[in-house]
C-alpha positions as CSV (number, residue, x, y, z in Angstrom):
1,X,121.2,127.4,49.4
2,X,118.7,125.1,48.4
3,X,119.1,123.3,51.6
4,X,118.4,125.8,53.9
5,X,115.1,126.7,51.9
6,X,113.9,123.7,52.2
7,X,114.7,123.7,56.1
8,X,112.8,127.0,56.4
9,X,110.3,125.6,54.4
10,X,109.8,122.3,57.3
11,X,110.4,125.0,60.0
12,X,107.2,127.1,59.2
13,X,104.9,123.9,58.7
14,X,105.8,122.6,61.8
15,X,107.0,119.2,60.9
16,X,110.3,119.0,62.0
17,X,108.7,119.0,65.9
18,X,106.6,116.5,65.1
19,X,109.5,114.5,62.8
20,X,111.3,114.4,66.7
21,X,108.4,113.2,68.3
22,X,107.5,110.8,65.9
23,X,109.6,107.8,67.5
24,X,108.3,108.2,71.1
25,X,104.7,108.2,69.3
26,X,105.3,105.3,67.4
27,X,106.7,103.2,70.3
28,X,103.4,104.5,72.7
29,X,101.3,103.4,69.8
30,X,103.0,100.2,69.5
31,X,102.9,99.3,73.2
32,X,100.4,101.4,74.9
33,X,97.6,102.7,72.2
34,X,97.2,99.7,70.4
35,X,97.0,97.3,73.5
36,X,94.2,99.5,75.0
37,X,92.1,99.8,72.4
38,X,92.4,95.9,71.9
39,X,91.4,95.9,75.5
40,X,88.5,97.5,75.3
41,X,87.3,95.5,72.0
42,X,88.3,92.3,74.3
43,X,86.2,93.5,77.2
44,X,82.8,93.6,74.7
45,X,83.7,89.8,73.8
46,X,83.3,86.2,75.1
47,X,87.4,86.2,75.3
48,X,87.5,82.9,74.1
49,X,90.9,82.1,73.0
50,X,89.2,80.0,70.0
51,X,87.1,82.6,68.9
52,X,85.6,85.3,69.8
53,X,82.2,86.1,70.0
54,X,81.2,89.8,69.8
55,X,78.4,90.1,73.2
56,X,78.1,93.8,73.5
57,X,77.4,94.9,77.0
58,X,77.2,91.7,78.7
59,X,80.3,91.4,80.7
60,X,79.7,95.6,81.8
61,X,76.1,94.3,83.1
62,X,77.9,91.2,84.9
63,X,80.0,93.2,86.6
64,X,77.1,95.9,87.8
65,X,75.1,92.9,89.3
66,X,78.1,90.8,90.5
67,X,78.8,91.0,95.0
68,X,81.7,89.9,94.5
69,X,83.1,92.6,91.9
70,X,81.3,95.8,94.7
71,X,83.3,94.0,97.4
72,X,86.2,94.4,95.1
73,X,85.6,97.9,94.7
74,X,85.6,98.8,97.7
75,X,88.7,97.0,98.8
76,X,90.9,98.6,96.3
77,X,89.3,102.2,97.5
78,X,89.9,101.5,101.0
79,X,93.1,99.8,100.5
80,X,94.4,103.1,98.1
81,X,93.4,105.9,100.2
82,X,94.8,104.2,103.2
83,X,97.8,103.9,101.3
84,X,98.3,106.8,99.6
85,X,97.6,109.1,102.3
86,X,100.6,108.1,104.4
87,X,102.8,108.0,101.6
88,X,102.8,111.3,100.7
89,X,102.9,112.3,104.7
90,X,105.5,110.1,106.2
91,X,108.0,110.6,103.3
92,X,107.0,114.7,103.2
93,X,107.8,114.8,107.0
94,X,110.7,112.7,106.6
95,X,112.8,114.8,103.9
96,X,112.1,118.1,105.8
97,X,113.8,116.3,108.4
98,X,117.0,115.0,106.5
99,X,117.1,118.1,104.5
100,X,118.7,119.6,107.5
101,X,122.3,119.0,108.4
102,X,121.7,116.4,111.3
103,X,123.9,112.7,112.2
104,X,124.5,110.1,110.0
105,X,122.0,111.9,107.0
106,X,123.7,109.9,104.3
107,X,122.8,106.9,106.2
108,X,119.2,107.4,106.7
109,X,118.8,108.8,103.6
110,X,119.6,104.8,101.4
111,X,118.2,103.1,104.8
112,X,115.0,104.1,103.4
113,X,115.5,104.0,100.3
114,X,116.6,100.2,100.4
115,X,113.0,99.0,100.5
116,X,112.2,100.4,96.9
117,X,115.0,98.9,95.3
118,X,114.7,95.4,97.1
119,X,112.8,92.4,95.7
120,X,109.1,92.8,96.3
121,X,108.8,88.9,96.6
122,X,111.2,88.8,99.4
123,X,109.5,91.9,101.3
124,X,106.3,90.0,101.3
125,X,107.8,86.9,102.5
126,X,109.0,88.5,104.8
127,X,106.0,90.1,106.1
128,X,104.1,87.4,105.6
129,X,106.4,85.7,108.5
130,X,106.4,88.4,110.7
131,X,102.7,88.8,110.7
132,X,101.6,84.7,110.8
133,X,100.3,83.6,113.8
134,X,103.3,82.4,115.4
135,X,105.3,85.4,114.2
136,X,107.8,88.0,115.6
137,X,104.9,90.3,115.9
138,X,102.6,88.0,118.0
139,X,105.7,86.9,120.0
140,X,106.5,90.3,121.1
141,X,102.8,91.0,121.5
142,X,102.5,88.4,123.9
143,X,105.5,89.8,125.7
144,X,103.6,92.9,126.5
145,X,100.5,90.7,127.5
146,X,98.2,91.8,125.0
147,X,96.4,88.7,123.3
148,X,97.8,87.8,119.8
149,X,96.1,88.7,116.7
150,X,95.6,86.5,113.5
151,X,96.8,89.1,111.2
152,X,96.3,87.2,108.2
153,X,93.3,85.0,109.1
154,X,91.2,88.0,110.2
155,X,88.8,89.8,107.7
156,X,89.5,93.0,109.5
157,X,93.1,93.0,110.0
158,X,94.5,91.4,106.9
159,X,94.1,94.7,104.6
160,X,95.9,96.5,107.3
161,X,98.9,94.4,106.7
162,X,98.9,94.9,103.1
163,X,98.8,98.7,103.6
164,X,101.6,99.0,105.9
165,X,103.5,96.7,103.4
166,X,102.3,99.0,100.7
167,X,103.0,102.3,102.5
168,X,106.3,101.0,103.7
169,X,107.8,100.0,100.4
170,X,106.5,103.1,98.7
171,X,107.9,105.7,101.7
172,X,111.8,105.6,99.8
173,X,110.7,106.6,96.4
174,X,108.4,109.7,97.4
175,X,111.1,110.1,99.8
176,X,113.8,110.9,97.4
177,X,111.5,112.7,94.9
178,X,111.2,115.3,98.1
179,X,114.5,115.6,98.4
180,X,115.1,116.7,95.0
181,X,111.9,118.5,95.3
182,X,113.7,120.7,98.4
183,X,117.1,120.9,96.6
184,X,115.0,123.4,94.2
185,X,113.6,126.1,96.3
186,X,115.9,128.6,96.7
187,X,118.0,129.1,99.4
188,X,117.6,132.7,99.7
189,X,113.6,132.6,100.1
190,X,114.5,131.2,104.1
191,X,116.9,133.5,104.6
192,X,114.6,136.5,103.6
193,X,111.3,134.7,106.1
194,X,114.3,134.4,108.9
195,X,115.3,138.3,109.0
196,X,112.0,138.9,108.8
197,X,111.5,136.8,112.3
198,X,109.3,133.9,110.4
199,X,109.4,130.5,112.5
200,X,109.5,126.9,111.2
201,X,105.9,126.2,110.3
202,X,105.9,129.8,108.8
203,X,108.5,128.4,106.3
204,X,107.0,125.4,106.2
205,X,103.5,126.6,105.2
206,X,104.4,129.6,102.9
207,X,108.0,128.4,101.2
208,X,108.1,124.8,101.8
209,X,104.8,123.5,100.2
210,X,103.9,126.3,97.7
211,X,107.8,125.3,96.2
212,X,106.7,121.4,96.4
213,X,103.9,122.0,94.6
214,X,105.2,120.4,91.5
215,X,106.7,117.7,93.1
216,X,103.5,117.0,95.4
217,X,101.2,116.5,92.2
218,X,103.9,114.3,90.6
219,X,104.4,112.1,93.7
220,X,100.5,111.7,94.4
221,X,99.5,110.7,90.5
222,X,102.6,108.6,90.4
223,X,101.7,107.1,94.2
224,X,98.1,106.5,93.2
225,X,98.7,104.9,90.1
226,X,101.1,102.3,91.4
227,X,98.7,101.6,94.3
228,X,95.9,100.9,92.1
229,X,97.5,98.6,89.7
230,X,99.3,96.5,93.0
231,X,99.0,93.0,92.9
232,X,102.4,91.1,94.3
233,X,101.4,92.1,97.9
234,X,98.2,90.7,97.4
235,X,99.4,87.5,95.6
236,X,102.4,86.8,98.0
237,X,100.7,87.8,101.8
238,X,96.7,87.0,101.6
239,X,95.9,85.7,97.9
240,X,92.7,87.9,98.2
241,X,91.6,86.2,101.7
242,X,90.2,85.8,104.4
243,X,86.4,86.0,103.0
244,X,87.6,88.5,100.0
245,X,88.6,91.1,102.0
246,X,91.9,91.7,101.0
247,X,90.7,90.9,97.3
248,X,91.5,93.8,94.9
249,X,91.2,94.8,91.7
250,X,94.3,94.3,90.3
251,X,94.6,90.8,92.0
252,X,90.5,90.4,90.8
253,X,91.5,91.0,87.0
254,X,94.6,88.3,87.8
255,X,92.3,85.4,88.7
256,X,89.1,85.9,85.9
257,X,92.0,85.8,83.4
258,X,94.7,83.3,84.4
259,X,92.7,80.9,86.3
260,X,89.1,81.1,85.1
261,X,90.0,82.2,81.5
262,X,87.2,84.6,81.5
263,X,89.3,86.9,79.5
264,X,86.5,88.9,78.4
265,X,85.4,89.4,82.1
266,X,88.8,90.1,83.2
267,X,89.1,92.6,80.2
268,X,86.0,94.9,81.0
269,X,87.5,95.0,84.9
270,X,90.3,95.9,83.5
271,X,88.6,99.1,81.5
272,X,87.3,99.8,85.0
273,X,90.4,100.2,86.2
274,X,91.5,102.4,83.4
275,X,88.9,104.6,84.0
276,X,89.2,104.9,87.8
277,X,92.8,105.6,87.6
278,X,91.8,108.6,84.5
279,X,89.1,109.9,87.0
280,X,91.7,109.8,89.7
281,X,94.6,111.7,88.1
282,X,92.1,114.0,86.5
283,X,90.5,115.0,90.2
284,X,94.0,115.3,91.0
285,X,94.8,117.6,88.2
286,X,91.7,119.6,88.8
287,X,92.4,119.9,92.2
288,X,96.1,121.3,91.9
289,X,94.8,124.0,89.2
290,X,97.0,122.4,86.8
């Protein structure tokens, strides 16, 4: 009897919901609270690995008067919208498609799926052979007499590589997130628009999208958030070049830290990158009423 009182008792104050959450908070305190808020104390430092030297505002103010860092800024803009726009397109398109009861769906359906599970190392090798200037690509370019492009030496055509890497490997995931997305509109909502004489893009525009709506806010915060924080593709294919202009800010934050130890530097980009991608997913928020 006593036991059951004192059950009622945690039931009224509330603290058995928070007793169930309080392992998931502890862990994201652990290893994502904590580490930001170091972070940001880093990013007002020298980021010596001696010692520390508290220097305020000084690394905020490099970065406001620094070229190189506004290049950077606007590579990783132009880089993620061009990105992210024909990620959620492509893969939207594509799972309409599939969703129907055509040939061989099984098999299209892993085919591109493959590229999200595969190595992203390899895939960039990869690319970086096809696009070099001997490459498949200039091979069958020259084949069709049209003069052979130095993909990766060019200023103008290296980021274009990286974002139909990018938009490639990220096509399988969005791609399957529809699908599940489609499995949960009902059935009977298309049979109701059919009777009453409603055509594809009718369905499509007044069943299709407003019952993807949860899955298209998920797929362009989760979308945007793994193009902003992309580094391998930039690492493996370019390493930043030709001229910086593949150079962004994931890959920026990579070389102040690890090769010019400026770990203070690297830590207030970094706290620009944190904020971007809060501005982002709040626009996005804002933007889907939610």
């Amino acid at each position: 009897m006593k036991n059951i009182k004192f059950i009622n008792r945690l039931n009224q104050s509330n603290i058995i919901p928070w007793l169930f959450l309080a392992p998931a908070l502890i862990l994201l305190t652990i290893f994502l609270f904590i580490p930001i808020l170091s972070l940001i104390y880093l990013s007002f430092t020298n980021g010596s690995l001696v010692s520390q030297k508290w220097i305020g505002l000084a690394n905020y103010k490099r970065l406001l008067i620094d070229q190189d860092f506004r290049q950077i800024i606007f590579n990783t803009f132009y880089f993620a919208m061009a990105t992210i726009i024909p990620s959620i397109l492509i893969p939207l398109g594509l799972s309409i498609l599939l969703n129907q009861k055509i040939i061989l769906r099984g098999f299209f359906r892993t085919a591109y799926f493959i590229p999200s599970i595969t190595s992203l190392v390899a895939m960039g090798l990869g690319f970086r052979w096809l696009f070099q200037n001997n490459g498949p690509i200039n091979q069958l370019l020259s084949q069709l007499n049209i003069n052979p492009i130095p993909w990766l030496n060019s200023t103008i055509w290296a980021m274009p590589v990286l974002i139909i890497f990018s938009t490639w490997r990220q096509i399988g995931f969005n791609l399957v997130v529809f699908l599940a997305g489609l499995q949960t509109i009902p059935k009977n909502h298309y049979e109701a628009a059919e009777l009453d004489g409603a055509k594809f893009w009718a369905k499509l525009w007044y069943i299709t999208l407003p019952g993807l709506k949860p899955t298209l806010i998920f797929t362009t915060i989760t979308t945007a958030i793994f193009t902003f924080r992309s580094f391998e593709q930039v690492y493996i294919i370019t390493n930043g070049g030709p001229s910086n202009s593949t150079n962004i800010l994931a890959y920026y934050i990579y070389e102040e830290a690890f090769r010019q130890f400026n770990f203070g530097y690297a830590a207030a980009s970094t706290s620009i990158l944190l904020i971007i991608a809060f501005i982002l997913v709040s626009i996005q928020l804002i933007i889907w009423k939610e």
